[in-house]
mmCIF file of the N, C-alpha and C atoms, coordinates in Angstrom:
data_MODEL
# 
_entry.id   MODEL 
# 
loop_
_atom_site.group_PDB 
_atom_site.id 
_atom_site.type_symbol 
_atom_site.label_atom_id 
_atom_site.label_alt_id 
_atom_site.label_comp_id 
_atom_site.label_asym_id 
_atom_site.label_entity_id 
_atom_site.label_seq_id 
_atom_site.pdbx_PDB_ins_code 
_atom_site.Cartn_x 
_atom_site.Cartn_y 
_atom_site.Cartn_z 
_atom_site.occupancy 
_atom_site.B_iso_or_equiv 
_atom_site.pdbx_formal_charge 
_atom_site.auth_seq_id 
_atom_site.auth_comp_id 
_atom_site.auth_asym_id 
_atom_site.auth_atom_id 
_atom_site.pdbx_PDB_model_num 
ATOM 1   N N  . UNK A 1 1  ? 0.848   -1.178 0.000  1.00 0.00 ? 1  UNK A N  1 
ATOM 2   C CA . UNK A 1 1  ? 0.000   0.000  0.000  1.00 0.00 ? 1  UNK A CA 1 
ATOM 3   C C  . UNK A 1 1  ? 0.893   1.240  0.000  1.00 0.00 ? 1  UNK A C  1 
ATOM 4   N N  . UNK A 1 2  ? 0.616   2.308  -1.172 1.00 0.00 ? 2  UNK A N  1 
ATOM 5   C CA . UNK A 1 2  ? 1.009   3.344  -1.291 1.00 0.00 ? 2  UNK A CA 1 
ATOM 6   C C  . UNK A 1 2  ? 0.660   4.431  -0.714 1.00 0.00 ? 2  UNK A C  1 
ATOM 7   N N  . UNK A 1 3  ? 1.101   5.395  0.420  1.00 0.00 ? 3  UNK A N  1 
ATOM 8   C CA . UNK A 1 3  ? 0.466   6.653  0.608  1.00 0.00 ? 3  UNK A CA 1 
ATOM 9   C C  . UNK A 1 3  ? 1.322   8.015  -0.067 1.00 0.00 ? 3  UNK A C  1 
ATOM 10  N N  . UNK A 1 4  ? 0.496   8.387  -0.533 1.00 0.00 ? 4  UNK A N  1 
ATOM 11  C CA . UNK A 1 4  ? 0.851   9.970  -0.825 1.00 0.00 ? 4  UNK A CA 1 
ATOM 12  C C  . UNK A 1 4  ? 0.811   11.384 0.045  1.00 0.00 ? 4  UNK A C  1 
ATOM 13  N N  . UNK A 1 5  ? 1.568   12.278 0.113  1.00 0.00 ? 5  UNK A N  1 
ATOM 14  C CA . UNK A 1 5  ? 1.525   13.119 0.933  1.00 0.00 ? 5  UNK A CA 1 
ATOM 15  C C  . UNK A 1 5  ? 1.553   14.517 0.123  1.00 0.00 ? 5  UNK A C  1 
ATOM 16  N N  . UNK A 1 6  ? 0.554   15.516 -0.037 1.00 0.00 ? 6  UNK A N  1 
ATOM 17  C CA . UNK A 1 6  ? 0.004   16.445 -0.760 1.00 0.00 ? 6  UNK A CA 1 
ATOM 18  C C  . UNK A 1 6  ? 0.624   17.664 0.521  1.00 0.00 ? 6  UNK A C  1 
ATOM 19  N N  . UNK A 1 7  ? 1.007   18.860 -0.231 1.00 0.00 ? 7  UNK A N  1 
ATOM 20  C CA . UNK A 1 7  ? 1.220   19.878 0.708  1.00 0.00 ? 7  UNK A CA 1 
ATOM 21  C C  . UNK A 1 7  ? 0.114   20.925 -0.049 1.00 0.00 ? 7  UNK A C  1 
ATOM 22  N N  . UNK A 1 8  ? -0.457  21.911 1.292  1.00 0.00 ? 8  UNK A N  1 
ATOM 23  C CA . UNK A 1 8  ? -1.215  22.851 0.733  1.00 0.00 ? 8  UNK A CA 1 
ATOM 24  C C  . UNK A 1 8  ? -2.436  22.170 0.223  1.00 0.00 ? 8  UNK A C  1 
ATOM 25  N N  . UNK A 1 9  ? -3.335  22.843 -0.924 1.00 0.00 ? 9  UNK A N  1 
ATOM 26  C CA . UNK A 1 9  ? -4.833  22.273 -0.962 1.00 0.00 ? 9  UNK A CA 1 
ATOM 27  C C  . UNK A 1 9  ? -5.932  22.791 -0.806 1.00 0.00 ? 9  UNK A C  1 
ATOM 28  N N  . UNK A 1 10 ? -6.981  22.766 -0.287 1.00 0.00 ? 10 UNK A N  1 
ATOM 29  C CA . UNK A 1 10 ? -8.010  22.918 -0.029 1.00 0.00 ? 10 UNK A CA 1 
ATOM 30  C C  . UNK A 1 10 ? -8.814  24.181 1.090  1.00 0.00 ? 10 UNK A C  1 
ATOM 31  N N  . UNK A 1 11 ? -7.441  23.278 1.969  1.00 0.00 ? 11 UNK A N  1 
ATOM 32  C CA . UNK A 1 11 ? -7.756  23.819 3.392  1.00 0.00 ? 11 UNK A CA 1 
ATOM 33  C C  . UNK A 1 11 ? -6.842  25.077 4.126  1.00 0.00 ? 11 UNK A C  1 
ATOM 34  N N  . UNK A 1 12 ? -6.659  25.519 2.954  1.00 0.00 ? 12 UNK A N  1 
ATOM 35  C CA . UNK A 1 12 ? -5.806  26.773 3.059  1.00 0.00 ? 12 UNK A CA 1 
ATOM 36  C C  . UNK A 1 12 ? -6.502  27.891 3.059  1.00 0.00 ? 12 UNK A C  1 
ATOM 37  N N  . UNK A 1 13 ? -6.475  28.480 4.148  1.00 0.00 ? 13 UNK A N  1 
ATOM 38  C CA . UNK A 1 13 ? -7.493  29.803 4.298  1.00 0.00 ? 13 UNK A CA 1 
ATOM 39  C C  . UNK A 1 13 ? -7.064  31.186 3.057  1.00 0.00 ? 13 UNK A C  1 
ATOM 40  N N  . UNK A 1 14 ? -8.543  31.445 2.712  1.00 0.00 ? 14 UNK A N  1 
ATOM 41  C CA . UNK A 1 14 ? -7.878  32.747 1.685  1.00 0.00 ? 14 UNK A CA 1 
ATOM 42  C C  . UNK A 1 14 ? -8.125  33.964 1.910  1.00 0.00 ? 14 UNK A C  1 
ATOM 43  N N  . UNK A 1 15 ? -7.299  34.428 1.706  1.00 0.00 ? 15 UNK A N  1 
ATOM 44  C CA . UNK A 1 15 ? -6.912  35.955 2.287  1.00 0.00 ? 15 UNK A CA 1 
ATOM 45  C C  . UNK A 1 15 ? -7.725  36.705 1.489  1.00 0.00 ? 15 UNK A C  1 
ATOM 46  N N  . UNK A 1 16 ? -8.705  36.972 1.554  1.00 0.00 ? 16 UNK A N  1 
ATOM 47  C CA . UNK A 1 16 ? -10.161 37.593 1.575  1.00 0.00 ? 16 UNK A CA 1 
ATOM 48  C C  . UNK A 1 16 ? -10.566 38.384 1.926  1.00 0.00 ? 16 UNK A C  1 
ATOM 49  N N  . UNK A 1 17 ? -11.011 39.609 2.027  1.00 0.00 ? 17 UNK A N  1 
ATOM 50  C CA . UNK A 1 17 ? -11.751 40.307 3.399  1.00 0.00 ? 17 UNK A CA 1 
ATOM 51  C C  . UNK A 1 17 ? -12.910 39.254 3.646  1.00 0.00 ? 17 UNK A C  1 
ATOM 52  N N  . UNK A 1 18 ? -13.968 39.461 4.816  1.00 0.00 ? 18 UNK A N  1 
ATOM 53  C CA . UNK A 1 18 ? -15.145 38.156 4.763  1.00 0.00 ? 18 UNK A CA 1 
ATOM 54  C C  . UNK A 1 18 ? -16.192 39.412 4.330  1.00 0.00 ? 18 UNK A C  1 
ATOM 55  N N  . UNK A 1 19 ? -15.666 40.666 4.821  1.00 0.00 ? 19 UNK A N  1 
ATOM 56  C CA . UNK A 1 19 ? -17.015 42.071 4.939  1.00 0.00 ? 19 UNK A CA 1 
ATOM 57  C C  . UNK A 1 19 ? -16.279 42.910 4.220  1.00 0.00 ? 19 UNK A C  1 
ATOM 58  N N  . UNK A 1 20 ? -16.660 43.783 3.557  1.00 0.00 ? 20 UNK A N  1 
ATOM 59  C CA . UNK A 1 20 ? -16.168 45.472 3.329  1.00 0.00 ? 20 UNK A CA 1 
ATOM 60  C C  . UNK A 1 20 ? -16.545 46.161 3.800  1.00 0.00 ? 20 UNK A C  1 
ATOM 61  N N  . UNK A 1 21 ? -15.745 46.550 4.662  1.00 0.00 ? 21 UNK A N  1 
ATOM 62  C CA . UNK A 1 21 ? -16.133 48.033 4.889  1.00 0.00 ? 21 UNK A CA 1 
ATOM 63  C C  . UNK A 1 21 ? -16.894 49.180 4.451  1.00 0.00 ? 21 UNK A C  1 
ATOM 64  N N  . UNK A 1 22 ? -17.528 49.803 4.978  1.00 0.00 ? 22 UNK A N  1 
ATOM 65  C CA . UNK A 1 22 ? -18.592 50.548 4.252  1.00 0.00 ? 22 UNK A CA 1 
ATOM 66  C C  . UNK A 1 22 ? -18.248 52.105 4.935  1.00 0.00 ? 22 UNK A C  1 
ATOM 67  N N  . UNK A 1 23 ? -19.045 53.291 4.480  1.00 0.00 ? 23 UNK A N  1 
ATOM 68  C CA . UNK A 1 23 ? -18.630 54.725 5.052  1.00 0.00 ? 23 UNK A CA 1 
ATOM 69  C C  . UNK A 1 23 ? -19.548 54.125 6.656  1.00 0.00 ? 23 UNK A C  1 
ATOM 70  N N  . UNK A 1 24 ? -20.527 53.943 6.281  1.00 0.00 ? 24 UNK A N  1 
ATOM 71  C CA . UNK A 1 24 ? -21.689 53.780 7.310  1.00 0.00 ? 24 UNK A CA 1 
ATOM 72  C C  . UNK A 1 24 ? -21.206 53.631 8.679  1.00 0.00 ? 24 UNK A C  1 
ATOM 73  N N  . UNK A 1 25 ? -20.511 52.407 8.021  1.00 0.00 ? 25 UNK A N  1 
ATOM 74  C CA . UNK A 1 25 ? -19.875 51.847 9.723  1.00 0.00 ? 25 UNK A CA 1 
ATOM 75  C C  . UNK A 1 25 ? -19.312 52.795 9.831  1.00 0.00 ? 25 UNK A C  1 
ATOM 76  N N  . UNK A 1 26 ? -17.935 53.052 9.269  1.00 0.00 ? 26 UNK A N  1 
ATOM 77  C CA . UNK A 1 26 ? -16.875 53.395 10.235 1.00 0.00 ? 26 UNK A CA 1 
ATOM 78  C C  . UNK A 1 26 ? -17.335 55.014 10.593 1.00 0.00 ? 26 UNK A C  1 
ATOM 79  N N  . UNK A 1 27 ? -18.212 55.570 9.998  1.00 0.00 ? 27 UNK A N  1 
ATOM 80  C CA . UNK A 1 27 ? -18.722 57.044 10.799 1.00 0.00 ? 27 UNK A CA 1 
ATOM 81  C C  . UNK A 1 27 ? -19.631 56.372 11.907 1.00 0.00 ? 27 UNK A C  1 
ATOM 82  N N  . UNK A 1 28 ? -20.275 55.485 12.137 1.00 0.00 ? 28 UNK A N  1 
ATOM 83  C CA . UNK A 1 28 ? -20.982 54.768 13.105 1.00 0.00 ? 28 UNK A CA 1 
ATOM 84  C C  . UNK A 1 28 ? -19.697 54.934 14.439 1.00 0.00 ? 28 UNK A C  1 
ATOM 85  N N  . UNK A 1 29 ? -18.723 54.213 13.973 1.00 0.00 ? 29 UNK A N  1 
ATOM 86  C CA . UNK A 1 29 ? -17.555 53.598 15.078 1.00 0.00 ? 29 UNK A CA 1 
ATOM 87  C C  . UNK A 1 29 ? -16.846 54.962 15.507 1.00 0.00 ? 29 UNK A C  1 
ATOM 88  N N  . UNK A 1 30 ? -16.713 55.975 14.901 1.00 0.00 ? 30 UNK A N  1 
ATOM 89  C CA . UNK A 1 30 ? -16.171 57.123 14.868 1.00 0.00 ? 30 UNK A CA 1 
ATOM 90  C C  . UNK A 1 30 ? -17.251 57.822 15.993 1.00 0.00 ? 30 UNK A C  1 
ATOM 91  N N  . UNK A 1 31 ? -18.459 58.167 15.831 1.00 0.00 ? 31 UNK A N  1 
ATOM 92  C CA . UNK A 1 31 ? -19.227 58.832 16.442 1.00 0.00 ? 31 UNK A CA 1 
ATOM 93  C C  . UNK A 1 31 ? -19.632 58.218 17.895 1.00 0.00 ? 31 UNK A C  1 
ATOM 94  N N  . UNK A 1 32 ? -19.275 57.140 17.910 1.00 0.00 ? 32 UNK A N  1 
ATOM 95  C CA . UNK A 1 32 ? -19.257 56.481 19.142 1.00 0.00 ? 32 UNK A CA 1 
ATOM 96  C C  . UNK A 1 32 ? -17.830 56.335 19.912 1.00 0.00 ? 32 UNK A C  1 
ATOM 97  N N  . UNK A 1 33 ? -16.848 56.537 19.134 1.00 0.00 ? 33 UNK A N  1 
ATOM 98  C CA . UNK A 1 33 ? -15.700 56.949 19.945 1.00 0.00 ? 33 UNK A CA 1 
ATOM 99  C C  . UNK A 1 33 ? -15.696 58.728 20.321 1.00 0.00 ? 33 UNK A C  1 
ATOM 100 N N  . UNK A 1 34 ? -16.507 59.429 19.759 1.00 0.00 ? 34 UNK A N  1 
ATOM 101 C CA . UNK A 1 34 ? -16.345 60.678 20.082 1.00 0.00 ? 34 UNK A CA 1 
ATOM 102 C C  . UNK A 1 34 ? -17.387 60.512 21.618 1.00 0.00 ? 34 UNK A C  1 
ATOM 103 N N  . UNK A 1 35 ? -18.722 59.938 21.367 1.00 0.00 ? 35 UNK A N  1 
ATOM 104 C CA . UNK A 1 35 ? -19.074 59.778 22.686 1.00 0.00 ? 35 UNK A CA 1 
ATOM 105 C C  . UNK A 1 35 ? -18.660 59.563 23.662 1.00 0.00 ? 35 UNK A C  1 
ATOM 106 N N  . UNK A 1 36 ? -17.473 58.393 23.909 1.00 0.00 ? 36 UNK A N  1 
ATOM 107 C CA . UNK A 1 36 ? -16.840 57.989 24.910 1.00 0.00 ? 36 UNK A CA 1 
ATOM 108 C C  . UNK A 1 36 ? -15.548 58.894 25.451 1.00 0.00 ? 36 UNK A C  1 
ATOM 109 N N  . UNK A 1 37 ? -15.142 59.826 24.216 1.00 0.00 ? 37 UNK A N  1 
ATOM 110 C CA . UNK A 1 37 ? -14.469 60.621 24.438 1.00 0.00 ? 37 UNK A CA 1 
ATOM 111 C C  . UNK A 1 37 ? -14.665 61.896 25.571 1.00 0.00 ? 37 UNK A C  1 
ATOM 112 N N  . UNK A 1 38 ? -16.358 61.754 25.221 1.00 0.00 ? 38 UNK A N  1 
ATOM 113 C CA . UNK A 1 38 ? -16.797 63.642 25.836 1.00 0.00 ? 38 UNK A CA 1 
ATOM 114 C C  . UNK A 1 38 ? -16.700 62.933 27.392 1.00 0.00 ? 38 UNK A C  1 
ATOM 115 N N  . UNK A 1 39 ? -16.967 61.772 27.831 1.00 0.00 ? 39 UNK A N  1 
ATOM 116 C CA . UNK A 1 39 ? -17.722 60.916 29.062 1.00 0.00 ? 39 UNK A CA 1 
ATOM 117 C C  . UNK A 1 39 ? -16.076 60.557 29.816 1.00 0.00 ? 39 UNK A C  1 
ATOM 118 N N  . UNK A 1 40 ? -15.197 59.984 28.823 1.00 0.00 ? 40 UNK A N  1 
ATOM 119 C CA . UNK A 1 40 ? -13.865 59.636 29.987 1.00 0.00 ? 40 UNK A CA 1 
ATOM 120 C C  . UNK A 1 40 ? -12.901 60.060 28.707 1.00 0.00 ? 40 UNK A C  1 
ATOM 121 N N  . UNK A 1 41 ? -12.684 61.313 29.061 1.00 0.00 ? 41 UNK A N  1 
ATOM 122 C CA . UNK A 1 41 ? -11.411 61.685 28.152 1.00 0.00 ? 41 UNK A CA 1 
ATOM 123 C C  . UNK A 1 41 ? -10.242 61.305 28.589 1.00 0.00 ? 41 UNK A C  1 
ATOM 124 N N  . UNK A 1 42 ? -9.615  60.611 29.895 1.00 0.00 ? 42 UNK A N  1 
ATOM 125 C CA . UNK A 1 42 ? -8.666  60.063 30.310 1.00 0.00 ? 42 UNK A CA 1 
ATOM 126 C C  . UNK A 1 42 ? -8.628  58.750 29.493 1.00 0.00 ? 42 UNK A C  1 
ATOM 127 N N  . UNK A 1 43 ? -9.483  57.939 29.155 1.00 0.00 ? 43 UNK A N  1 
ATOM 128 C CA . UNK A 1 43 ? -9.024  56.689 28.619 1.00 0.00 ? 43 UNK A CA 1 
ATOM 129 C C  . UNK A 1 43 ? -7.853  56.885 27.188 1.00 0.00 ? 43 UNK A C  1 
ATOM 130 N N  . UNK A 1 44 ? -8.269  58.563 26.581 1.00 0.00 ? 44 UNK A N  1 
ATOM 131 C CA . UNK A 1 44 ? -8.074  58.607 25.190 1.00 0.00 ? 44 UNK A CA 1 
ATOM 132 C C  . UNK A 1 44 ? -6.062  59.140 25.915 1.00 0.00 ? 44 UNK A C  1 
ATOM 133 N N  . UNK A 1 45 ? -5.688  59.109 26.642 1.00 0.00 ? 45 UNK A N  1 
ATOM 134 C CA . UNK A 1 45 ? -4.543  60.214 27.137 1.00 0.00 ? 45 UNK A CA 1 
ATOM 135 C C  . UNK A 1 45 ? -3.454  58.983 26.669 1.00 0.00 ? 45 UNK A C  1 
ATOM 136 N N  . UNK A 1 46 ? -2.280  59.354 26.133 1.00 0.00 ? 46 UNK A N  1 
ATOM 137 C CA . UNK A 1 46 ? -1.010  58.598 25.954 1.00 0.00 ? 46 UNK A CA 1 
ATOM 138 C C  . UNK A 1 46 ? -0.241  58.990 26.883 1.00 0.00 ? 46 UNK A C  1 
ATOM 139 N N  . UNK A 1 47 ? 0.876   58.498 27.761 1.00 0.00 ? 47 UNK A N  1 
ATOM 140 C CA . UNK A 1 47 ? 1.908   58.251 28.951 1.00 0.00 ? 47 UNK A CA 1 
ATOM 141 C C  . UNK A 1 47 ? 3.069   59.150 27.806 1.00 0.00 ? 47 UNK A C  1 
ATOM 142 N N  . UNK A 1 48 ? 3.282   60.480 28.721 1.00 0.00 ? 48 UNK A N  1 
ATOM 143 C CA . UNK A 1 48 ? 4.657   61.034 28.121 1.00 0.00 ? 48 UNK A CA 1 
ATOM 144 C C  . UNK A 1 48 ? 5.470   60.868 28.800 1.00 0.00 ? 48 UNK A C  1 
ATOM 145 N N  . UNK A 1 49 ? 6.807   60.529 28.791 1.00 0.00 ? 49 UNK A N  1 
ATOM 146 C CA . UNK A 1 49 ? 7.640   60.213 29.483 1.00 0.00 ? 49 UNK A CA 1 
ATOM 147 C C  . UNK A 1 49 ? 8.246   61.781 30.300 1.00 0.00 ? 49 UNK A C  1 
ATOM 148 N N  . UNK A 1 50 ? 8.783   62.178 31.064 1.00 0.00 ? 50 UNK A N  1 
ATOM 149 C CA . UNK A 1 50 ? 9.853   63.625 31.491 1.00 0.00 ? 50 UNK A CA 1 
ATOM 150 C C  . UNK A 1 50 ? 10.845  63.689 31.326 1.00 0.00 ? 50 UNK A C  1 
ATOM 151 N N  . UNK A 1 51 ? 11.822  64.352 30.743 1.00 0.00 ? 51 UNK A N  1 
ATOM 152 C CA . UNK A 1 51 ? 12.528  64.438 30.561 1.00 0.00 ? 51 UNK A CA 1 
ATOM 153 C C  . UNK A 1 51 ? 13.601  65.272 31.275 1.00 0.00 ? 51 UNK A C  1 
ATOM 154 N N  . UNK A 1 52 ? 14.428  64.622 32.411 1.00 0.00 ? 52 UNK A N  1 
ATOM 155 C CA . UNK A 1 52 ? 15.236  65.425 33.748 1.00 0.00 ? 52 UNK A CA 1 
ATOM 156 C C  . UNK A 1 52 ? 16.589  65.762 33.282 1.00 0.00 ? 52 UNK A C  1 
ATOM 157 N N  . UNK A 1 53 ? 16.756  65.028 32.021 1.00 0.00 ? 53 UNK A N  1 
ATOM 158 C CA . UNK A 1 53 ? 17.986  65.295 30.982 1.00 0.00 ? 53 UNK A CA 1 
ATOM 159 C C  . UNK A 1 53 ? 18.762  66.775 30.896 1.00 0.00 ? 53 UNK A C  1 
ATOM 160 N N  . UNK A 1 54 ? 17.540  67.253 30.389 1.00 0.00 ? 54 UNK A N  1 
ATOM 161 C CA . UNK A 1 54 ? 17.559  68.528 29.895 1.00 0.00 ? 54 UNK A CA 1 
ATOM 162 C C  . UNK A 1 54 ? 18.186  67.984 28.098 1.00 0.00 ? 54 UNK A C  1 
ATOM 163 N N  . UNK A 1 55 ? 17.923  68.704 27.149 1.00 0.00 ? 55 UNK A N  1 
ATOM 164 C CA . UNK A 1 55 ? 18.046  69.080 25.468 1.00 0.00 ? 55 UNK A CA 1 
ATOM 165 C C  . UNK A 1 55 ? 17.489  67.520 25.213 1.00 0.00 ? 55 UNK A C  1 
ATOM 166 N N  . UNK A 1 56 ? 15.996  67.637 25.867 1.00 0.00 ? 56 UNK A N  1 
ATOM 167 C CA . UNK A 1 56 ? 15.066  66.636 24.901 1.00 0.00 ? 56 UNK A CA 1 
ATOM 168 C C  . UNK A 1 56 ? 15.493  65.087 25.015 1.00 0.00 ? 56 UNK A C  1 
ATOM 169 N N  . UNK A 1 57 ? 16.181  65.068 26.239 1.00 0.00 ? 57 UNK A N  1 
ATOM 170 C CA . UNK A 1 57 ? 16.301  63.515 26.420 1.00 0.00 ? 57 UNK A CA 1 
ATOM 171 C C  . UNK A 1 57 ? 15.603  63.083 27.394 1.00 0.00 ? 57 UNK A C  1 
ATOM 172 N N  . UNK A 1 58 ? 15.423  61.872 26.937 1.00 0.00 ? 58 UNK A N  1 
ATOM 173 C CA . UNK A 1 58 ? 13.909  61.431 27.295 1.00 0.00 ? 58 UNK A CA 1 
ATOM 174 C C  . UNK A 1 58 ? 14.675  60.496 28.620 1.00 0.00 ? 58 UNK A C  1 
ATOM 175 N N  . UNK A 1 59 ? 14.191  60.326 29.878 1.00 0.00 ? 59 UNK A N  1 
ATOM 176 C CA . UNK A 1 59 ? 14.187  59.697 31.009 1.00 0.00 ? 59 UNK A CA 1 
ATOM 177 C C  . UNK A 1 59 ? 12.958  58.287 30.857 1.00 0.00 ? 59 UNK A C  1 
ATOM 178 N N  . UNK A 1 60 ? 13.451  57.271 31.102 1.00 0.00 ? 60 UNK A N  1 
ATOM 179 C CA . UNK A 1 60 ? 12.423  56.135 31.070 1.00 0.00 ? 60 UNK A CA 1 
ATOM 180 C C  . UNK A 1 60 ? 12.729  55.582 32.377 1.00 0.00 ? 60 UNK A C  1 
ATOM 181 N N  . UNK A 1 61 ? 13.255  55.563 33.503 1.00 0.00 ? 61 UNK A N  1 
ATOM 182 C CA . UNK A 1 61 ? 13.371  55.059 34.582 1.00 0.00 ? 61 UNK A CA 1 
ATOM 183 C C  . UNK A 1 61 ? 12.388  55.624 35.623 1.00 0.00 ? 61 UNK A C  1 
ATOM 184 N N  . UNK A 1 62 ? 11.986  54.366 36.183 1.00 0.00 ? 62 UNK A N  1 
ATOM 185 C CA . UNK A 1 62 ? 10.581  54.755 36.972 1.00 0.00 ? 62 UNK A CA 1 
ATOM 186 C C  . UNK A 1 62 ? 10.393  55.156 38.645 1.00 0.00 ? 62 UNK A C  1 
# 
């Protein structure tokens, strides 16, 4: 008895979108991040580091 061994095939997922995107949504997703914005504007804040250097060097020790 002979077996064969096949690579690839069938069951290879394809790189597809499954949805497109539409304007709809993403002004949907947009207008609901502005909501959450007006309600906890801290969530939207990025961590700046200080800089004790002095000429713009950045300190990362905590």
């Amino acid at each position: 008895m002979v077996q064969s061994c096949q690579s690839g095939g069938d069951d290879v997922p394809k790189f597809e979108p499954k949805k497109w995107l539409k304007f709809k949504d993403i002004d949907k997703s947009i207008m609901e991040l502005r909501k959450m914005f007006k309600v906890h504007p801290e969530w939207f804040e990025t961590p700046k580091p200080k800089s004790v250097k002095g000429k713009n060097e950045v300190d990362y020790s905590i």
